[in-house]
C-alpha positions as CSV (number, residue, x, y, z in Angstrom):
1,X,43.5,8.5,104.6
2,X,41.7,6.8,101.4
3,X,39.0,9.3,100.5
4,X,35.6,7.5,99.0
5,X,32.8,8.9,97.2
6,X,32.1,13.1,98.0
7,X,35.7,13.1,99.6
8,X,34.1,11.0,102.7
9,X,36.2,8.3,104.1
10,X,34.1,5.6,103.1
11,X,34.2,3.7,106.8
12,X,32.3,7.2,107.6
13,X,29.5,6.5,106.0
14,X,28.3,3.2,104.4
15,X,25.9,1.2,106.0
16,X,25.8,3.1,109.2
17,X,21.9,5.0,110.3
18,X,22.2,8.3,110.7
19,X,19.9,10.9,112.0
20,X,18.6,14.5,111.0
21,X,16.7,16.6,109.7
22,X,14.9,17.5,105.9
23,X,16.3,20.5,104.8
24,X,14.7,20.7,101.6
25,X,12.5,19.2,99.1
26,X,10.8,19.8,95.9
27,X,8.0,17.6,95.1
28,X,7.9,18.4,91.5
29,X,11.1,16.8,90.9
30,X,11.1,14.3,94.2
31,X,14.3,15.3,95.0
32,X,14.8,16.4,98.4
33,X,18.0,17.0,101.4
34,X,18.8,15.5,104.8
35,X,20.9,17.4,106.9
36,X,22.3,14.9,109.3
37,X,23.4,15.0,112.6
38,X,27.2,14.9,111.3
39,X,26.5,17.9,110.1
40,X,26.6,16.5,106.1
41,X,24.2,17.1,103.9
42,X,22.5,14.2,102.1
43,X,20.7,14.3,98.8
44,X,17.9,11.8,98.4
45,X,15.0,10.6,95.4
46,X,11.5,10.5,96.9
47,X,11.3,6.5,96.3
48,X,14.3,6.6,99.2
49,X,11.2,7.4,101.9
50,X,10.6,3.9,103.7
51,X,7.0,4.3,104.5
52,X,5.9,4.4,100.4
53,X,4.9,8.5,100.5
54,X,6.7,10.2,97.4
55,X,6.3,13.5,99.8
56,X,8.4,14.4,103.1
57,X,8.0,17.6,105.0
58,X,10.7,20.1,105.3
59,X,11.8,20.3,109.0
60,X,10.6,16.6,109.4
61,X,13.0,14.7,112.0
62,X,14.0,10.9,110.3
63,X,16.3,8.1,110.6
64,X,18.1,7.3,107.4
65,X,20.8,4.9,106.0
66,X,24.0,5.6,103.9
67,X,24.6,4.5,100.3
68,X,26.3,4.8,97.2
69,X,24.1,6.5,94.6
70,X,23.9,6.5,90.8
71,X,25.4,9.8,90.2
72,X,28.3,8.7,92.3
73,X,27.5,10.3,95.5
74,X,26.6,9.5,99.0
75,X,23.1,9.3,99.3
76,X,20.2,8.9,102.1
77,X,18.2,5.9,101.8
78,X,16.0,4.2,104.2
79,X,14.5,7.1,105.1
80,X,12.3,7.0,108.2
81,X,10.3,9.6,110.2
82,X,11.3,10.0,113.7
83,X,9.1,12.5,115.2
């Protein structure tokens, strides 16, 4: 099977919302962590957060899209609060 970006098949990923949960972040730097539902962790930049906050709590439930990042990794976009 063709492997994309992380060792993720690509069909896996891109484009599709996801769910789950912030596992970390560290607002000095604005780079945070989803843990989805797939069990995958996905990094993220602060300007990723839909709503226009540079800040996300960890714990947070959200909704969140797949892309391909700049550092050649899958990363979460999109990212919405759910609960």
């Amino acid at each position: 099977m063709a492997r994309g970006m992380g060792g993720v098949p690509p069909t896996a990923v891109a484009g599709a919302t996801k769910e789950g949960t912030v596992s970390a972040f560290d607002s000095k730097r604005g780079l945070g962590e989803i843990r989805g539902d797939d069990d995958r962790a996905y990094p993220f930049h602060c300007t990723k957060i839909a709503d226009g906050t540079r800040e996300i709590p960890v714990g947070v439930a959200v909704e969140f899209r797949v892309a391909p990042g700049p550092l050649g990794r899958w990363e979460a976009v999109e990212i919405r609060r759910t609960g």
